[in-house]
C-alpha positions as CSV (number, residue, x, y, z in Angstrom):
1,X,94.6,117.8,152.6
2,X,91.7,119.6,151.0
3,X,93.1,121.4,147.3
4,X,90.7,124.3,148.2
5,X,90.6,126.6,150.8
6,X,88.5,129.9,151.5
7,X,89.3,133.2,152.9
8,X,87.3,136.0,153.6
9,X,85.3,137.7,156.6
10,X,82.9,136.9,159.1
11,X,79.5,139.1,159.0
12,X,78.1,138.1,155.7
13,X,80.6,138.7,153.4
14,X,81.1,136.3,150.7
15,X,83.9,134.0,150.7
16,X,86.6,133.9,147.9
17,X,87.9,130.1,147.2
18,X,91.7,130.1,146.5
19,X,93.1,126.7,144.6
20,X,96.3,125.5,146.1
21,X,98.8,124.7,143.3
22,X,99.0,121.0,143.1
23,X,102.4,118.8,141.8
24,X,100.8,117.6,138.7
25,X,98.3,120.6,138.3
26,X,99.9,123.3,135.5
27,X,99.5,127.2,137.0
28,X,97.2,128.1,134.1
29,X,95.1,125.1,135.2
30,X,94.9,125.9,138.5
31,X,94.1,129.7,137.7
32,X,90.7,128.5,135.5
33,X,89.9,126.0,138.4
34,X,89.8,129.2,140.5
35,X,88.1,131.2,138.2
36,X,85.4,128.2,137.7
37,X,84.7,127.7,141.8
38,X,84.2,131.7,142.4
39,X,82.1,132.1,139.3
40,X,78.7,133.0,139.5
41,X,77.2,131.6,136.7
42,X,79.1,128.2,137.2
43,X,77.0,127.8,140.2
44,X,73.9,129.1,138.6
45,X,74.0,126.7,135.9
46,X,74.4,123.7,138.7
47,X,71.4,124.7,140.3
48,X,69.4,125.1,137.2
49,X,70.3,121.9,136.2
50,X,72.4,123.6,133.0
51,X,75.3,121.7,131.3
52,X,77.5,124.3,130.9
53,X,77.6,128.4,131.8
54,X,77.3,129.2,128.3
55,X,73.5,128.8,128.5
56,X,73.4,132.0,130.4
57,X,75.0,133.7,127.2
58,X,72.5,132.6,125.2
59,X,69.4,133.2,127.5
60,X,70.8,137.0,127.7
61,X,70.9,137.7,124.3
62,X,67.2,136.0,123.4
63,X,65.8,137.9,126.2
64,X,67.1,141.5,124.4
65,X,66.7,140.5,120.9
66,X,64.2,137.3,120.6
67,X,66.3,135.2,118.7
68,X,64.5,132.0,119.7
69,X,60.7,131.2,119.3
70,X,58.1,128.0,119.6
71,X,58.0,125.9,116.7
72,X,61.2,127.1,114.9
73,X,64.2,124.8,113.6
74,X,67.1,125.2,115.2
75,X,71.0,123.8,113.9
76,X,73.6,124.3,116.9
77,X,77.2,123.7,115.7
78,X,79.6,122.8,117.7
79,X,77.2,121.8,120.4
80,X,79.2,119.9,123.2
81,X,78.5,119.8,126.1
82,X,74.8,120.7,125.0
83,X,74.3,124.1,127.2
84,X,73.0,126.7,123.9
85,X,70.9,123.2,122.3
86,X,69.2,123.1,126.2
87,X,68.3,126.4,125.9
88,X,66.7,125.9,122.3
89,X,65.0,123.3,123.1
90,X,63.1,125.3,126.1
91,X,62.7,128.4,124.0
92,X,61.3,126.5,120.4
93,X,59.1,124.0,122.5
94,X,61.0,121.1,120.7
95,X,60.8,118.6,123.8
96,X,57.0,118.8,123.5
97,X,57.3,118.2,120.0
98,X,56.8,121.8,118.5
99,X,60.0,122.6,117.1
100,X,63.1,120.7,115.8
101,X,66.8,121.2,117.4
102,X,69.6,119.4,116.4
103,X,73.3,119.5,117.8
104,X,76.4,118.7,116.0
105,X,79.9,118.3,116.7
106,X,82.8,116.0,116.6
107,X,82.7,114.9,120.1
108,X,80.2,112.0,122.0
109,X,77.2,114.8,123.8
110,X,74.6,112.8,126.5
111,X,71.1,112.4,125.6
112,X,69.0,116.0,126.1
113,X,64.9,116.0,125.5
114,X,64.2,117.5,122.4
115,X,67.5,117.9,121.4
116,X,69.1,115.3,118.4
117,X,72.5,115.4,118.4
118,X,74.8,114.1,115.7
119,X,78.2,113.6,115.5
120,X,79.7,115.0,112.0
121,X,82.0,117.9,111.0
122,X,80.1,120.6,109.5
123,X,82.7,121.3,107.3
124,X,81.6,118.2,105.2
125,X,80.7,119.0,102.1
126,X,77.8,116.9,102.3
127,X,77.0,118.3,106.1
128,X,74.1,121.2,104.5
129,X,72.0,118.2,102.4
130,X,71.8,116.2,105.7
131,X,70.9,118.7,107.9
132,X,68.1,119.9,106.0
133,X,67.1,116.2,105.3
134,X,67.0,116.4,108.9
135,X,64.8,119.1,109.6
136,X,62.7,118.4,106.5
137,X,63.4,122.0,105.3
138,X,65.7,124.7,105.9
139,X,66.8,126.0,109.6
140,X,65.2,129.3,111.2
141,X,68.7,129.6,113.3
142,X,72.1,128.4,113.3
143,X,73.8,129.0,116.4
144,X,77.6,128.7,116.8
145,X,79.3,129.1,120.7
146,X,82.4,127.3,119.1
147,X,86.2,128.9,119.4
148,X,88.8,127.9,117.7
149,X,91.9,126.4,119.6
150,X,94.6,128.8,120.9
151,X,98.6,128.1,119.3
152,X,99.4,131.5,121.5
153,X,100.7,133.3,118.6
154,X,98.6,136.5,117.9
155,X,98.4,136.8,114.7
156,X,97.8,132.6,113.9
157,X,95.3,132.3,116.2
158,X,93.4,135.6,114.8
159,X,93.4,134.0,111.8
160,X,91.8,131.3,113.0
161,X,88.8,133.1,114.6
162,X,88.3,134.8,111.6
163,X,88.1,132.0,109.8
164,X,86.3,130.1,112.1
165,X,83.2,132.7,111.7
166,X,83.3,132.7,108.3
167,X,83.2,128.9,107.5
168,X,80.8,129.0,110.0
169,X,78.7,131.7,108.0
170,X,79.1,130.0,105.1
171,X,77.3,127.1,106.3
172,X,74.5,129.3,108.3
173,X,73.9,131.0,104.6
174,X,73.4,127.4,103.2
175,X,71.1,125.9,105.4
176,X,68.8,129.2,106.9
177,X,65.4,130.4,105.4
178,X,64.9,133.3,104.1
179,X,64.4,135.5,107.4
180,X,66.1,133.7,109.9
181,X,69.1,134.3,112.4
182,X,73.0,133.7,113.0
183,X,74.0,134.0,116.1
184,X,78.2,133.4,117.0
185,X,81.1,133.6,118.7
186,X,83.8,136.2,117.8
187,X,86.2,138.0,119.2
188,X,87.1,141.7,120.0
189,X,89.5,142.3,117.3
190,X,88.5,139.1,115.6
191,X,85.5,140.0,112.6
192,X,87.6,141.3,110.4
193,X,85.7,143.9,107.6
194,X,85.3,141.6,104.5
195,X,83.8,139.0,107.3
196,X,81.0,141.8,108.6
197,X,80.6,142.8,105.1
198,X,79.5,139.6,103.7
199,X,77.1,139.6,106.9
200,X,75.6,142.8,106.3
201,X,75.5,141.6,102.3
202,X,73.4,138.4,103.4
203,X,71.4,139.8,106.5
204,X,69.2,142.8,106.9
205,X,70.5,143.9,110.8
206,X,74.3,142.7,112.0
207,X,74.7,143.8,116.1
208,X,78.2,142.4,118.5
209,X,76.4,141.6,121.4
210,X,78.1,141.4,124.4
211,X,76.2,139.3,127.1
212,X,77.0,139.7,131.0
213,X,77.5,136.2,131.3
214,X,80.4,136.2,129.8
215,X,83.5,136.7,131.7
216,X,84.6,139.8,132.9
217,X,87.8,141.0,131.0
218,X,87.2,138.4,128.3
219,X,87.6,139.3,124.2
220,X,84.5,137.1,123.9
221,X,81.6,138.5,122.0
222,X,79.0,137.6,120.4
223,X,77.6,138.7,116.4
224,X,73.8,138.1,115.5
225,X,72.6,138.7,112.1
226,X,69.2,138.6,111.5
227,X,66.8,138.7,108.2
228,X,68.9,136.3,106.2
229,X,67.9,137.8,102.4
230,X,68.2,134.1,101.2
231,X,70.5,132.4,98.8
232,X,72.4,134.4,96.5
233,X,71.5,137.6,97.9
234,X,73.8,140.3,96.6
């Protein structure tokens, strides 16, 4: 028997797919199957030929605040499945050889034109030298679409978002030229003030951005700092 089944109206109306709960399938499981065959964007990014939803995110906020541009260098942390470097590539010109994008995260990514991924941690201490070995120079935009993993206890996993976005910060501040862009994943609730501080210390314009792509009734936003003042700005 089929797991899915649709229900809805004749006469044009679109058709909601429900997910019947399977034996081995948890119910939190079979809600985010649900959510992922009636979503949108899903779809969308199928079509486009888009590795994950997430591109849409990024794509949203470049077209209001022109983040991305031909010819820049671009670090994407935490870049699995490869959705946000896609989009860079496209936007810097990088798969015809006009800019430089380079994934990393812990995990294996496939192959993407113009995009070099490498698999390290970031929080290596040596992680900075290499990536602007790398790029022969410093980065124009690090982008971060990472989250860190849910315990399910308030307060721990806040902690861990903030913390998250600020190691992540620490590396964008080590690695970007003076003027460029940091664009991440936060939380509603989850930039705490000495986080957005330190931002506002080291960038000229801090904005949340909250992109339509992202899922209705979701925390998720995003934070772009732009006009990085350059190491040991004060």
């Amino acid at each position: 028997m089929s797991p899915v089944k649709s229900s809805g109206r004749e006469g044009g109306r679109s058709l909601k797919t429900h997910v019947k709960t399977a034996k081995k399938r948890t119910l939190s499981s079979t809600l985010w199957l649900q959510r992922q065959l009636n979503d949108p964007y899903v779809a969308r990014a199928k079509l486009e030929g888009y590795r994950s939803r997430a591109a849409f995110k990024l794509i949203e906020i470049d077209e209001r605040y022109h983040v991305l541009h031909p010819g820049q260098k671009i670090v994407d942390l935490g870049a699995a499945p490869g959705g946000w470097s896609q989009v860079a590539a496209q936007k810097t010109g990088s798969r015809d050889g006009r800019g430089r994008v380079i994934g990393i995260d812990l995990l294996d990514i496939a192959p993407l034109p113009g995009v070099e991924f490498r698999k390290m941690d970031f929080l290596d201490p040596a992680a900075p030298a290499h990536l602007k070995e790398w790029l022969g120079g410093k980065a124009d935009v690090v982008l971060s679409d990472m989250a860190a993993n849910a315990t399910g206890h308030r307060k721990t996993d806040h902690l861990r978002i903030v913390g998250l976005i600020e190691l992540a910060a620490d590396f964008a501040c080590e690695i970007l030229a003076p003027g460029g862009s940091f664009l991440a994943k936060v939380f509603q609730g989850g930039t705490e003030g000495m986080v957005l501080a330190r931002l506002k210390r080291d960038f000229t314009t801090v904005r949340h951005v909250k992109p339509k792509a992202s899922r209705a009734g979701s925390a998720e936003l995003y934070v772009l700092a732009s006009g990085f003042r350059g190491a040991g700005s004060a």
